[in-house]
C-alpha positions as MATLAB code, in Angstrom:
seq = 'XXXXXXXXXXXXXXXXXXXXXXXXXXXXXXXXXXXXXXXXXXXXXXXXXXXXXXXXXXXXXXXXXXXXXXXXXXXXXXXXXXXXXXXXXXXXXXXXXXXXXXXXXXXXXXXXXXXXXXXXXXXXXXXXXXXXXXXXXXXXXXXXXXXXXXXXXXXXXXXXXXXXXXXXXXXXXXXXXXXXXXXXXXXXXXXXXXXXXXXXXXXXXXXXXXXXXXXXXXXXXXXXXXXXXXXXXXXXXXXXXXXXXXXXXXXXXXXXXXXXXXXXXXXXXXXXXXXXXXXXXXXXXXXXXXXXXXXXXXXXXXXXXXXXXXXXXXXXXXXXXXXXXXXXXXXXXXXXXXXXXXXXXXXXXXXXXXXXXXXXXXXXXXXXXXXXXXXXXXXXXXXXXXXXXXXXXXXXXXXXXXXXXXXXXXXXXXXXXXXXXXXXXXXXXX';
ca = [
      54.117  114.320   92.706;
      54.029  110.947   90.940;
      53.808  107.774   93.261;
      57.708  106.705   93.736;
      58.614  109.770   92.201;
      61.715  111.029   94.276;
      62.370  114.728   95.203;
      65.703  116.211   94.012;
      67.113  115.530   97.056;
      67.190  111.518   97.417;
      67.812  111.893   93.855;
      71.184  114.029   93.801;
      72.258  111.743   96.611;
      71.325  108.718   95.021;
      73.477  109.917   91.933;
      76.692  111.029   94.827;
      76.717  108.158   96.247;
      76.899  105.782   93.225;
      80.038  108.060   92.150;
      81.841  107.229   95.404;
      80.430  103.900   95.484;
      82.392  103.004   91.749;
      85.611  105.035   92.561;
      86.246  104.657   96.395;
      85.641  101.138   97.049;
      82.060  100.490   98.528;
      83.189   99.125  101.970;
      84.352  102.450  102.495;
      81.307  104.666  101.753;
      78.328  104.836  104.171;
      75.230  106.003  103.494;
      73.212  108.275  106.105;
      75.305  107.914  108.941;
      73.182  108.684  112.170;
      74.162  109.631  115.260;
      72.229  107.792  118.469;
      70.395  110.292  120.832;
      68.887  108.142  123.712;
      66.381  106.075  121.854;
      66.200  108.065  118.761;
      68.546  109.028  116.150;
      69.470  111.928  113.401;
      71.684  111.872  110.517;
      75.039  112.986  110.915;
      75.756  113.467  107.202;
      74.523  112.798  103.621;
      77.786  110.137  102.981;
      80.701  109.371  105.167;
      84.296  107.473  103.434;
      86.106  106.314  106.458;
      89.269  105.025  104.619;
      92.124  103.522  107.640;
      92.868  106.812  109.147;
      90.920  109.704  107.141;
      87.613  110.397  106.871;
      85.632  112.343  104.253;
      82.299  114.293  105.349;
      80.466  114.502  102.296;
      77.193  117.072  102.461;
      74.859  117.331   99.677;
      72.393  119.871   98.509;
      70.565  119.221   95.232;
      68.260  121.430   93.162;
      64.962  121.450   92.127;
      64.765  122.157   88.124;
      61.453  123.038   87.824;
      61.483  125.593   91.039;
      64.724  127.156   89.297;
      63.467  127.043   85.748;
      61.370  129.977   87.642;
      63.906  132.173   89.203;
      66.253  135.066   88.121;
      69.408  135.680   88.169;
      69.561  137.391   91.797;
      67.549  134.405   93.153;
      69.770  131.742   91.760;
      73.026  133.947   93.641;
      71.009  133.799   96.807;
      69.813  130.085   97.062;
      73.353  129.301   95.934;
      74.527  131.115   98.574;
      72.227  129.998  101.243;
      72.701  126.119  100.679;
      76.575  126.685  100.142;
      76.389  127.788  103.834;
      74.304  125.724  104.877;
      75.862  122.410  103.157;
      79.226  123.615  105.037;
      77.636  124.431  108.764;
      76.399  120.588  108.468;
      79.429  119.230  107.671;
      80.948  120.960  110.875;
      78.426  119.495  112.676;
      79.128  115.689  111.722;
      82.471  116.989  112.747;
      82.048  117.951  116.051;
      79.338  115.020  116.783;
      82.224  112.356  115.800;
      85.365  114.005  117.176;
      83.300  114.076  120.521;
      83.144  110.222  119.768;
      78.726  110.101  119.792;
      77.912  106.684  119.235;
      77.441  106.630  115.654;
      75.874  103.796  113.342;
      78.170  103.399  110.195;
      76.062  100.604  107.326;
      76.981   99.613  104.223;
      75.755   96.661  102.226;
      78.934   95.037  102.129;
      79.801   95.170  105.649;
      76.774   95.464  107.683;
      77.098   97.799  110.386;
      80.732   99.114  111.579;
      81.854  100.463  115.199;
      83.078  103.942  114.882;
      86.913  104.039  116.286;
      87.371  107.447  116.360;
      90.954  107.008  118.221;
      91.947  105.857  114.858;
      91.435  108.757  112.554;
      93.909  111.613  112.159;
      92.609  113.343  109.326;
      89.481  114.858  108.621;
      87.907  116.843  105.546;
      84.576  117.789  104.286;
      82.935  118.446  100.940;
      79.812  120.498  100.614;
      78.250  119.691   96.832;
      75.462  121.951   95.899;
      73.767  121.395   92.132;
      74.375  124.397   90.625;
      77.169  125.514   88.462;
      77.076  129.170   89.749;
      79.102  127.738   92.746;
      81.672  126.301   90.502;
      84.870  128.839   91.075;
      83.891  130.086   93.872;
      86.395  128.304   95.791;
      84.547  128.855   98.739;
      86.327  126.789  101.867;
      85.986  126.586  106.026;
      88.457  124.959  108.419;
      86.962  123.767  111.458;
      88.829  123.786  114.586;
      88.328  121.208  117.143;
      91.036  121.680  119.768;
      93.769  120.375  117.775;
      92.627  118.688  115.074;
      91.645  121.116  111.970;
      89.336  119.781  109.601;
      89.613  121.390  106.354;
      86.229  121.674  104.252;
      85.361  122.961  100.476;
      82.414  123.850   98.401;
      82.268  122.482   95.053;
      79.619  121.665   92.494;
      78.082  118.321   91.843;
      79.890  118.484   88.232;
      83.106  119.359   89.502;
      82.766  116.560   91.846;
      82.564  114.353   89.067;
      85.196  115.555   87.455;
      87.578  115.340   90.361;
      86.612  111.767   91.036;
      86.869  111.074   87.076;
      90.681  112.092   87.397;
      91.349  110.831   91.280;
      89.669  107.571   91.345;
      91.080  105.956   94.054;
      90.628  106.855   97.715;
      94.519  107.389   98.157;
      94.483  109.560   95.012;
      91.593  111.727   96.414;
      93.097  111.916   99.641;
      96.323  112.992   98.444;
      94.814  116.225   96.436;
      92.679  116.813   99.597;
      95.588  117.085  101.803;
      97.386  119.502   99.017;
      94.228  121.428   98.568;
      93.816  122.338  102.287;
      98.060  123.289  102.699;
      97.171  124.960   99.241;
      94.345  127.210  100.864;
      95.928  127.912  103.893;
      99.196  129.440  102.301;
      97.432  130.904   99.605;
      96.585  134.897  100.585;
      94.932  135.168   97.222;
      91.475  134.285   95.498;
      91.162  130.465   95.040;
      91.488  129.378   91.629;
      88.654  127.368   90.108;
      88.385  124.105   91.232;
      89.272  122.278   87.751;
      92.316  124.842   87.040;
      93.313  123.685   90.941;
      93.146  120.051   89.782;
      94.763  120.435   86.105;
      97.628  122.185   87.934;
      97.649  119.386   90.475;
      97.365  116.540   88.124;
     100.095  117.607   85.732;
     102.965  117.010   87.801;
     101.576  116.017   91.505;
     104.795  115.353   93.375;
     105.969  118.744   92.142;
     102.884  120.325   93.303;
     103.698  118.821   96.721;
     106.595  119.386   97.268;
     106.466  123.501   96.438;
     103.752  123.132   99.331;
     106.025  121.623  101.884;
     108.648  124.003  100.911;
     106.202  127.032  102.047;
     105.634  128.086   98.389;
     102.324  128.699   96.370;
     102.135  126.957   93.116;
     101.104  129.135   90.397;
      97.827  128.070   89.010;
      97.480  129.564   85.072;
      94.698  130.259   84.284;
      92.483  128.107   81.841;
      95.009  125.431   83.172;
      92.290  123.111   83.240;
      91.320  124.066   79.143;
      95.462  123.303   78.514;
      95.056  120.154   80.276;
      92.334  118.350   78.409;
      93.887  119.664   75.054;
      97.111  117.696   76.155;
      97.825  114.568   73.786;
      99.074  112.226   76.821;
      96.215  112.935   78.513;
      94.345  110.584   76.074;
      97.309  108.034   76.410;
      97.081  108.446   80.177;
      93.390  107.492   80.283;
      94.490  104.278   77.767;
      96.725  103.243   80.138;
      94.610  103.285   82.676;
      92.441  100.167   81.565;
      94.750   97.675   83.251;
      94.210   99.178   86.450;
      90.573   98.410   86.429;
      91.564   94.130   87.134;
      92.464   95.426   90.231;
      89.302   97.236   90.930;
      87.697   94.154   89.881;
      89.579   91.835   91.883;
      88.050   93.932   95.249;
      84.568   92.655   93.654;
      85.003   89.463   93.267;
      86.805   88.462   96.137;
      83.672   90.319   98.218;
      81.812   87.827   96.027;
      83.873   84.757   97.173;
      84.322   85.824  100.665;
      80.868   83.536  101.354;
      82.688   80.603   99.857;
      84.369   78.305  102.103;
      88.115   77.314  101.262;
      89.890   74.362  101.776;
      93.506   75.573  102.439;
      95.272   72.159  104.135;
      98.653   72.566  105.353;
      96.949   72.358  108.976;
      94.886   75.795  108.000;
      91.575   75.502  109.350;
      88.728   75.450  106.660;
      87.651   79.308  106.324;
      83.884   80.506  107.288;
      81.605   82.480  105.991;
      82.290   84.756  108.605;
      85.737   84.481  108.687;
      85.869   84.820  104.946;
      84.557   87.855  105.237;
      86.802   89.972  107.831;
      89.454   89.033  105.939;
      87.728   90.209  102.633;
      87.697   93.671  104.424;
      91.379   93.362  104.994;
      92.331   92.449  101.797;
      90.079   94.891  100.528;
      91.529   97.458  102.645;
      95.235   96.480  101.472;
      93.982   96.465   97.566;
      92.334   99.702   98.034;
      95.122  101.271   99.349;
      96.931  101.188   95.822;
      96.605  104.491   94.406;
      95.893  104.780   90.227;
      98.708  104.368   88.672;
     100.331  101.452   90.823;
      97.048   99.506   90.206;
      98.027  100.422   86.249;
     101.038   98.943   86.648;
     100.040   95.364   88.377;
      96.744   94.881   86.651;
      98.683   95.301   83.499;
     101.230   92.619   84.632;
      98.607   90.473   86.138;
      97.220   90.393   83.063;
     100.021   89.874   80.897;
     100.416   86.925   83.943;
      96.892   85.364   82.897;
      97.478   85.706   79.074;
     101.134   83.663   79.705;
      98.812   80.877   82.388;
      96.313   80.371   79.396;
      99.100   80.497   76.350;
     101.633   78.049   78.163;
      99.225   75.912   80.358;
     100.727   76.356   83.321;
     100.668   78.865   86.510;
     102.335   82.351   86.400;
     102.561   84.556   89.379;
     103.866   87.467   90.613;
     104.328   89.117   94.359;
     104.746   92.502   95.342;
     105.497   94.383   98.849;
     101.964   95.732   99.928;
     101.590   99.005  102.794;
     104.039   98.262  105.415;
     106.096   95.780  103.399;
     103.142   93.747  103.587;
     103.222   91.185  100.786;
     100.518   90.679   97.932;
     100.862   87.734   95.868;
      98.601   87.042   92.877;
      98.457   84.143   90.907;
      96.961   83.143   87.292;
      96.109   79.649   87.562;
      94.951   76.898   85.205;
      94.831   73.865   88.013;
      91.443   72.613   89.763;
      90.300   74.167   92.398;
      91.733   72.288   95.070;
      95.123   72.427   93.543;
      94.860   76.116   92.845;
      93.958   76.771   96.899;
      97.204   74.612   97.506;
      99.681   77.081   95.271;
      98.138   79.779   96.859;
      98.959   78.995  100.029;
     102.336   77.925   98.966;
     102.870   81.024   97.703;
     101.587   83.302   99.924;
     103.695   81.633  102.976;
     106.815   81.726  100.350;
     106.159   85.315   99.637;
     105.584   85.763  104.292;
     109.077   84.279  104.862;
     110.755   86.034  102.222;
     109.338   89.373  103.770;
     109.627   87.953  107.553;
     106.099   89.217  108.158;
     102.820   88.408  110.217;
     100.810   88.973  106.955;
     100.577   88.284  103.451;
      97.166   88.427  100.982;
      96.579   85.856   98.361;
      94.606   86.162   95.441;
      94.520   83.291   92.561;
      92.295   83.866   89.766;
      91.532   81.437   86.175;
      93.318   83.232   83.781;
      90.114   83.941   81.439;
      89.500   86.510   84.864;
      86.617   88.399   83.124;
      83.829   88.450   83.652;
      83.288   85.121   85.506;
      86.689   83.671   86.345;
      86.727   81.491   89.861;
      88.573   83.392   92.374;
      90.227   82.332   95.365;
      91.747   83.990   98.542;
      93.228   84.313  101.652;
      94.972   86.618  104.561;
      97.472   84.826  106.385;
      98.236   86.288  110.515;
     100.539   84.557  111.960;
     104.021   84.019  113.165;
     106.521   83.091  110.339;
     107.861   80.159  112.664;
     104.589   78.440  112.068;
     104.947   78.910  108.306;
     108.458   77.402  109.182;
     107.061   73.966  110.668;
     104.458   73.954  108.208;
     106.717   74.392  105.399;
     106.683   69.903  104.270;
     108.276   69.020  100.976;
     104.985   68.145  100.276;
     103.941   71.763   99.987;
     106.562   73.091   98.669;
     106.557   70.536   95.911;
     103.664   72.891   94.875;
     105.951   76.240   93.943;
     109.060   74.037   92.209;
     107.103   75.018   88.722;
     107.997   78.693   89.597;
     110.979   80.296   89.067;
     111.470   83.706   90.964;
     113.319   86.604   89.135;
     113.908   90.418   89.668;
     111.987   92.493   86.997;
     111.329   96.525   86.967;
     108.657   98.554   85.355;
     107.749  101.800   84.435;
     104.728  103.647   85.910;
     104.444  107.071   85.579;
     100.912  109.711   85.279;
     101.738  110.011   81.729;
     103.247  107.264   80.388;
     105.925  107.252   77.238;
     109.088  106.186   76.400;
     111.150  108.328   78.691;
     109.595  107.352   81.662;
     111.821  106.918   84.683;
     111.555  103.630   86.206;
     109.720  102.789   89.461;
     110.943  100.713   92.519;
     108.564   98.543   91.610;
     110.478   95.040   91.070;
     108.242   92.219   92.133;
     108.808   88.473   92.895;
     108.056   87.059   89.164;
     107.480   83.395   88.093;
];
């Protein structure tokens, strides 16, 4: 082997983890996790996504193309078949090492290391990816029983994989089919479906899909559903509209990238740290993340109709809507210095904490010319709203009176068109 060369295995991992890496949020997605023995230590699994309270076990066996560009048929069955099983008896293993709660180092580039909590995760799943398409189909599965929690594993191939993440790019999104897919199995009392005719089934009409599950039913899976659904028109429109959402997926990024820069709030808010930059940047990562696909449609679109309105009319436009647990989000396009920019923020992000009558409210400001290089700003506010009451001088609030708040509602749906219901959504607007 060439010097540097790398064996399929580092390289099919390499290739796994950048998927997750671009569609889960990197501060989610660890690399090698290894549990400590004594002094020493061992893997616990290829990749780990620890997302709030689910984890994802991801296993990964890749193949060697010039040792298969040798075999036959029957040996291409049997490795399949071997590192299928194999793939899945691991991931049982990095399931019983963390629910037994073995110290466990957790890294990421973002975050440095993390503590494993395991007291905080109540749902568990596993994928085994082997690089061969003879697996694709197969449907194989395992649930792994660990007094009472069940932890519900599949086999699927690497390009399946993609494709899944291709059409549930958001951790929420993925999470949600993975949930359906395991009640899915376990009713089932016939052959799995291919994977892709699973999904296509799944992705046409998802909250009809779930709800024949928690009725006890099956849903019928046609077959070549997945050939139907890529021949679909509104597919293509779905995947247009989906460009907007991608602002939000940049706005993670670049507020990682400002979370080193210090920010001079006022208002008797300390001057943020480094360090204290970043813990919130996981926080408000964690709340942005949250958002599955098409809600992060439907606010990068409007943040973005927000920036083109900031650089059109010279002034700020903002817009504030209620985040997990009614916690607020308010983002702002912005065409005032710096130092007046941090000042709206806050403003606005204390407006947007009494309105709700909540601990916590994120903040995000951005220039409206956002890409690629715009200056971003933000913070996470903690605290009792009575402070934000004392704290609330005409001075600051002399900083919102060029905003005028107003009830608006848009439409978000998987495939978008005229008839498309409208949402709840109906944020704060100025």
């Amino acid at each position: 082997m060439a010097s540097g060369q790398q064996t399929a295995g580092p390289r099919g991992e390499d290739f796994i983890h950048w998927l997750c890496d671009g569609s889960l949020v990197s501060d989610f997605v660890f690399r090698s996790p290894a549990v400590k023995k004594g002094k020493h230590e061992r893997e616990l699994t290829d990749i780990l996504v620890w997302f709030g309270s689910a984890v994802v076990v991801i296993q990964i066996k890749s193949a060697d193309e010039q040792a298969h560009a040798q075999y036959d048929a029957d040996q291409e069955r049997r490795w399949c078949q071997k590192q299928a099983g194999s793939a899945l008896g691991q991931v049982g293993g990095a399931f019983r090492a963390l629910l037994k709660s073995a110290p466990t180092r957790l890294e990421n580039a973002r975050r440095g290391e993390v503590s494993w909590e395991p007291a905080s995760v109540t749902q568990y799943f596993g994928l085994a990816l082997v690089d061969h398409a003879v697996v694709g189909g197969v449907g194989a599965h395992d649930v792994f029983e660990y007094g009472a929690q069940k932890c519900p594993s599949f086999l699927l191939s690497f390009n399946e994989f993609v494709t899944v993440l291709r059409e549930l790019s958001t951790t929420p999104d993925l999470l949600r089919y993975l949930e359906c897919r395991a009640l899915f199995v376990q009713r089932s009392s016939s052959p799995n479906p291919p994977e892709l005719d699973l999904l296509a089934t799944y992705k046409t009409d998802p909250e009809k899909f779930e709800k024949s599950l928690a009725r006890g039913d099956v849903p019928l899976v046609p077959d070549r559903a997945w050939a139907e659904y890529e021949a679909v028109a509104n597919v293509a429109a779905r995947r247009e509209a989906d460009q907007p959402s991608y602002f939000i997926d940049r706005v993670i990024d670049l507020c990682h990238q400002a979370s080193s820069t210090p920010m001079r709030l006022g208002g008797g808010y300390p001057e943020t740290t480094p360090e204290t930059s970043g813990r919130r940047y996981v926080d408000i990562s964690v709340e942005l993340a949250r958002m599955n696909r098409v809600e992060r449609r439907m606010f990068g679109k409007y943040m973005l109709d927000k920036c083109h309105l900031a650089e059109a009319e010279r002034r700020d436009r903002y817009f504030s809507v209620p985040g997990s647990g009614g916690l607020p989000i308010v983002f702002v396009a912005s065409v005032d210095s710096k130092e007046d920019r941090a000042r709206s923020l806050l403003a606005l992000t204390i407006l947007a904490k009494l309105r709700s009558n909540t601990r916590r409210a994120v903040g995000i400001i951005t220039q409206p010319a956002w890409w690629p290089d715009a200056a971003i700003e933000f913070i996470l506010l903690d605290t009792d709203p009575a402070r934000e009451q004392r704290l609330a001088t005409p001075e600051m609030w002399a900083s919102v009176m060029k905003f005028f708040p107003r009830q608006i509602h848009a439409r978000a749906t998987e495939f978008p068109n005229e008839n498309s219901p409208a949402t709840s959504f109906a944020p704060h607007d100025g």
